[in-house]
C-alpha positions as CSV (number, residue, x, y, z in Angstrom):
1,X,0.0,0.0,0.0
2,X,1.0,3.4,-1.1
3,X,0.8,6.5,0.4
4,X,-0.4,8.9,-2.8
5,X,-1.0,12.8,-3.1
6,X,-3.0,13.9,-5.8
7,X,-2.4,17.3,-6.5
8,X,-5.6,18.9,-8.2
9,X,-7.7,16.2,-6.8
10,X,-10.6,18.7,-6.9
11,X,-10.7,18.8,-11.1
12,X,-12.5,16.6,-13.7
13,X,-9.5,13.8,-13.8
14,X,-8.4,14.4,-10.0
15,X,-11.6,13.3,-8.6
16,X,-11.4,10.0,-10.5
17,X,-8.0,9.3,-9.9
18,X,-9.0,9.9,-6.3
19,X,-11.6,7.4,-6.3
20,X,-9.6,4.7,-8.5
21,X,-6.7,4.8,-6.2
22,X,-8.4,5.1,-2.7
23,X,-9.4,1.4,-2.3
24,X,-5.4,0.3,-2.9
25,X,-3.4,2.9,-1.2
26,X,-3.8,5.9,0.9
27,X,-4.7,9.1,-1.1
28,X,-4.3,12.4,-0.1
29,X,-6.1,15.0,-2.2
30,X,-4.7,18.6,-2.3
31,X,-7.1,20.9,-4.3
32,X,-5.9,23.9,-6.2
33,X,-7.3,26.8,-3.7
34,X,-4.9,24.5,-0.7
35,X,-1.7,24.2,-3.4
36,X,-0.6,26.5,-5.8
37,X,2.2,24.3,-7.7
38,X,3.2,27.8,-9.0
39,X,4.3,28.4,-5.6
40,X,7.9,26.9,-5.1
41,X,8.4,27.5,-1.1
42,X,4.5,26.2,-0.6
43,X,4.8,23.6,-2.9
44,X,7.9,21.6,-1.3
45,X,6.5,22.1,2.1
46,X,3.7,20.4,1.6
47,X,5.4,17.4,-0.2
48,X,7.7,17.6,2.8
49,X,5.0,17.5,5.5
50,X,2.5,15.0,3.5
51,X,5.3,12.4,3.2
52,X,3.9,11.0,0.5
53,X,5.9,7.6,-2.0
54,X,4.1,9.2,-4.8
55,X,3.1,12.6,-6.2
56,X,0.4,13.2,-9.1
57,X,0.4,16.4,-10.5
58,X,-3.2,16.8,-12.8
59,X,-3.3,20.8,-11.6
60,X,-2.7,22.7,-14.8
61,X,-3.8,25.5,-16.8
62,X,-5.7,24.2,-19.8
63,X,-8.2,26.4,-21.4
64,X,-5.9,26.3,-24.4
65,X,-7.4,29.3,-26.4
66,X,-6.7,31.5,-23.1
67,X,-3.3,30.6,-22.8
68,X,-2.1,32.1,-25.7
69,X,-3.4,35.5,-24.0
70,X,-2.3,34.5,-20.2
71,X,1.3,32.8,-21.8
72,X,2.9,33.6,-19.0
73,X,0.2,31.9,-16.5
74,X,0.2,29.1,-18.7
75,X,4.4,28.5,-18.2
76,X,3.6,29.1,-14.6
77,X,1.4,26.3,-13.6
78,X,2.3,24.1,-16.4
79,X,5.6,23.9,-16.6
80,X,6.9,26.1,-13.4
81,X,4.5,24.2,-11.5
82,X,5.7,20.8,-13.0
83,X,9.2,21.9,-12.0
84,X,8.7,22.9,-8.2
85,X,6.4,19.2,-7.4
86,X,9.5,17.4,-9.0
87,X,12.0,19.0,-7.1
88,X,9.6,18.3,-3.8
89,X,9.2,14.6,-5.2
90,X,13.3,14.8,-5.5
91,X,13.9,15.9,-2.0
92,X,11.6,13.0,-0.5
93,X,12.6,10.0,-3.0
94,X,8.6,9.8,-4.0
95,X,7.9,8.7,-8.1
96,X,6.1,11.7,-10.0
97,X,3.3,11.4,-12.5
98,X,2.8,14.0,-14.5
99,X,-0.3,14.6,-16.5
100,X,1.2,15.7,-20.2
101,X,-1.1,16.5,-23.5
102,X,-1.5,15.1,-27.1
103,X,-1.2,19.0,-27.6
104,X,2.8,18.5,-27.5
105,X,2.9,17.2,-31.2
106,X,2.3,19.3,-33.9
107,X,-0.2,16.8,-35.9
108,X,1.1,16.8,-39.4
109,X,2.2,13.0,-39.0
110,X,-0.2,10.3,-40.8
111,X,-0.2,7.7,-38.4
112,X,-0.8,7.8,-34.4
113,X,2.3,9.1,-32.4
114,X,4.3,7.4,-30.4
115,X,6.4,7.8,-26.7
116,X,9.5,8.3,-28.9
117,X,8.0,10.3,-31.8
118,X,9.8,14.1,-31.6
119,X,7.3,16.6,-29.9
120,X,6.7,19.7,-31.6
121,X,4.0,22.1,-30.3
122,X,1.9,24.8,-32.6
123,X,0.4,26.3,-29.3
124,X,1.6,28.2,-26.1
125,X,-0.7,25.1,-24.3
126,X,1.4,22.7,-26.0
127,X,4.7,24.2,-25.2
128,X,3.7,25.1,-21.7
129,X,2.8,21.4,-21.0
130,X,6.4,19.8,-22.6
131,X,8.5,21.9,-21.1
132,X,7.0,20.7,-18.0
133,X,7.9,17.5,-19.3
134,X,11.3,18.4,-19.6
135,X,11.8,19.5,-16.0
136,X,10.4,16.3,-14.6
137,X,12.9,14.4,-17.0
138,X,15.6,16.4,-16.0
139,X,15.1,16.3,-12.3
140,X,14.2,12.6,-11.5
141,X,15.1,9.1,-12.3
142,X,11.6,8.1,-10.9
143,X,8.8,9.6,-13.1
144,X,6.2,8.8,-15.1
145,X,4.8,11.0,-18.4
146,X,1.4,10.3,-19.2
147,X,0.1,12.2,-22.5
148,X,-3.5,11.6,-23.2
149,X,-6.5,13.3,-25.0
150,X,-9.7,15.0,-25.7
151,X,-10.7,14.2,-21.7
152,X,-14.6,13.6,-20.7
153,X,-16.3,13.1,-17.3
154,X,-19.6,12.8,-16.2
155,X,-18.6,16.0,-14.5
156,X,-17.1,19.4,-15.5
157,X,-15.7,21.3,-18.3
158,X,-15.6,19.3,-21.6
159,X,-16.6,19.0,-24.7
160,X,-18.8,15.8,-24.0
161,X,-21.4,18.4,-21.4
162,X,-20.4,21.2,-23.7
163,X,-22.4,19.5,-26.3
164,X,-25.4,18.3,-23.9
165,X,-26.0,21.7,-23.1
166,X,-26.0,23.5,-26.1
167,X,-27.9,21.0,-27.7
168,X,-30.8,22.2,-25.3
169,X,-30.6,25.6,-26.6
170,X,-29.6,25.2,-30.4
171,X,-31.0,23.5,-33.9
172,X,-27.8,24.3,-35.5
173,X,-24.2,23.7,-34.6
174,X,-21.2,24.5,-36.5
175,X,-18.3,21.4,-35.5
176,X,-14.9,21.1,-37.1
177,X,-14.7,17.6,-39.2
178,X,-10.4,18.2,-39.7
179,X,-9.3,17.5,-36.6
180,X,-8.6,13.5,-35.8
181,X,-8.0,12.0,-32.0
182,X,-8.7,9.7,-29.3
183,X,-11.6,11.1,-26.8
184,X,-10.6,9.5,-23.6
185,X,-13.0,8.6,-20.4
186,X,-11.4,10.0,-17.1
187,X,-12.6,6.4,-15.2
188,X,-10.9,4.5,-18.1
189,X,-7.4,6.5,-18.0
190,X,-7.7,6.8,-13.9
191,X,-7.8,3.0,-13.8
192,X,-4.8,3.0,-16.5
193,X,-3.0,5.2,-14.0
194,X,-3.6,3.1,-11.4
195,X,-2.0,0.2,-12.6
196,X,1.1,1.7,-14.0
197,X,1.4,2.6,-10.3
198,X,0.7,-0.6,-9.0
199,X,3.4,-2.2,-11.3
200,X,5.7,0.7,-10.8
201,X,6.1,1.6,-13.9
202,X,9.0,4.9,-15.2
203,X,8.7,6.9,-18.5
204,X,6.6,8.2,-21.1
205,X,2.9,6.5,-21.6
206,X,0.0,7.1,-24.0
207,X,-3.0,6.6,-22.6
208,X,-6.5,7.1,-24.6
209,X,-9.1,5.2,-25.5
210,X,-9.1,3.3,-28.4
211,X,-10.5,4.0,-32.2
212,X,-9.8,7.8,-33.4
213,X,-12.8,10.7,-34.6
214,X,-13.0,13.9,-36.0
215,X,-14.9,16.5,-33.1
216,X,-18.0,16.4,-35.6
217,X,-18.1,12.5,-35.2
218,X,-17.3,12.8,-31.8
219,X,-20.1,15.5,-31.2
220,X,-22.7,13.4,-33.7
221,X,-21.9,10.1,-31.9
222,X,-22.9,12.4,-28.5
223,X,-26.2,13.8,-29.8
224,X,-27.1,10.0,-31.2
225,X,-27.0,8.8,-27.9
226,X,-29.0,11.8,-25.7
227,X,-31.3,11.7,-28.9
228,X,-30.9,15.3,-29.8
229,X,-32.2,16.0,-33.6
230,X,-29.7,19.6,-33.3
231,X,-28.0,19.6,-36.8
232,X,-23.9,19.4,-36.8
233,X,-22.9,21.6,-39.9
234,X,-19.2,20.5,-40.8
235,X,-16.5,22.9,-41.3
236,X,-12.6,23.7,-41.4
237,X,-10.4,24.3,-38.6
238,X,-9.7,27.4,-40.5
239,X,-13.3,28.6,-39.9
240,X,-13.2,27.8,-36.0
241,X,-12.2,31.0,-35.2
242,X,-10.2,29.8,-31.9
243,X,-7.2,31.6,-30.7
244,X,-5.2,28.6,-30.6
245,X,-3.6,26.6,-33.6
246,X,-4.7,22.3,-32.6
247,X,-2.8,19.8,-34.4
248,X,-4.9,17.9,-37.3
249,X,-3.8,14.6,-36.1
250,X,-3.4,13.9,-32.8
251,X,-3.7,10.2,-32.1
252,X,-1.7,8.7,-29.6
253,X,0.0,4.7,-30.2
254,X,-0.8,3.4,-26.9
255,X,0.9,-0.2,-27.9
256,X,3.3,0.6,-24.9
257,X,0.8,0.6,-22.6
258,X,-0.8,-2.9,-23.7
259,X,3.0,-4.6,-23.8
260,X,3.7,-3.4,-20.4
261,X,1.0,-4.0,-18.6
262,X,-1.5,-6.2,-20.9
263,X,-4.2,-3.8,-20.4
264,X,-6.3,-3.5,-24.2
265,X,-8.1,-0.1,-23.3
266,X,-12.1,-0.1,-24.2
267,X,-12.9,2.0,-27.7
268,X,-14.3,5.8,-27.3
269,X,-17.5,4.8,-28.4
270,X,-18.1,2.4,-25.6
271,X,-16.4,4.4,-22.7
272,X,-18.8,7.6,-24.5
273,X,-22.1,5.1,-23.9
274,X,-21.1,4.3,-20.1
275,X,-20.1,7.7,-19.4
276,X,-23.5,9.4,-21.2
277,X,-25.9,6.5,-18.8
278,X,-24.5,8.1,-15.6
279,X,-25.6,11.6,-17.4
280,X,-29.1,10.9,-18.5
């Protein structure tokens, strides 16, 4: 048994790492307001005092069309942040997991990226969150870098409750259909998580559910299953309007993951279908 702090245990994927983890070790939840990971002096101390074997930082800054406004917020938390828990983790000998992004590839490759393929971000998001990468590499021996995608929760902000809502007050919605990845269920990758712990697993991980989708197919497969007749217009990522540049392709290999652990994780459209019966 473990002794694990969650830092951010409050958000969307906190929460469920929280509950995944609880029942095998003892978890410790630190919420956002209680630790600022921007805060180097408050952020050691706490590591110090909790004692924990193993730190996972999900706090992060990641409305990614804001952080190209707020940059420097954005290298604070994400990549400052990442910094100051793996020096704390350094300084008590606990492993570090570090919640990372599909954002750090740039999306012009054909075929789903891999742990080795060469990062290269378009957007302040994307670079914020791998040079936080590059600090926990740098600083520990003990780590691991999980990169996953296009998150959804019962709970929160994301696109999955995004889509319930506005399909209450909308015929029409405008989606863009040029933009491929992996939606991922927060209970699916939290029980991921927690094996790669429970084997004690170092490195870089995918982690998404399987099968790939454009947002339109991922929105359509959404209103097919609350039975919404709102209309999904396709259109270009040009059109979008959004602040920040997204990489076209942004499907993550996650054959690592299955060789090191056996674990085959569930496609998007079946985790989408449990996720949308706790909803309605």
């Amino acid at each position: 048994m473990k002794k694990i702090l969650i830092i951010g245990a409050d958000g969307m994927l906190g929460g469920e790492l929280f509950r995944a983890l609880k029942g095998k070790d003892v978890c410790i939840g630190s919420t956002i307001q209680e630790l600022d990971i921007g805060d180097y002096d408050r952020t050691i101390e706490i590591i110090k005092r909790l004692e924990p074997q193993v730190v996972i930082n999900v706090a992060a800054f990641t409305m990614v069309d804001l952080c190209e406004q707020e940059k420097e917020k954005a290298f604070v938390v994400n990549a400052q942040g990442a910094k100051n828990v793996a020096i704390g983790c350094r300084e008590m000998g606990a492993k570090c997991i570090y919640l990372s992004t599909d954002y750090v590839f740039d999306g012009k490759k054909n075929t789903p990226y891999g742990e080795d393929d060469p990062p290269h971000p378009i957007s302040v998001y994307g670079l914020s969150k791998l040079q936080g990468e590059k600090y926990v590499e740098e600083i520990l021996d003990d780590y691991l870098i999980i990169r996953s995608s296009w998150l959804f929760a019962k709970k929160g902000a994301n696109f999955l409750n995004t889509i319930i809502k506005l399909s209450r007050g909308k015929n029409e919605l405008a989606m863009v259909n040029d933009q491929k990845g992996s939606p991922t269920y927060t209970k699916d990758l939290s029980q991921a998580i927690s094996l790669l712990v429970e084997k004690d697993l170092k490195g870089i991980f995918h982690i998404t559910n399987s099968g790939c989708c454009t947002w339109f197919e991922f929105a359509q497969k959404i209103l097919d299953l609350i039975g919404s007749s709102m209309k999904l217009v396709p259109i270009s990522s040009s059109y979008s309007g959004r602040a920040a540049q997204r990489p076209n392709n942004s499907v993550l290999r996650c054959a690592k993951l299955t060789e090191r652990t056996g674990l085959i994780m569930p496609h998007w459209e079946d985790a989408l279908a449990r996720c949308v019966k706790t909803i309605i």
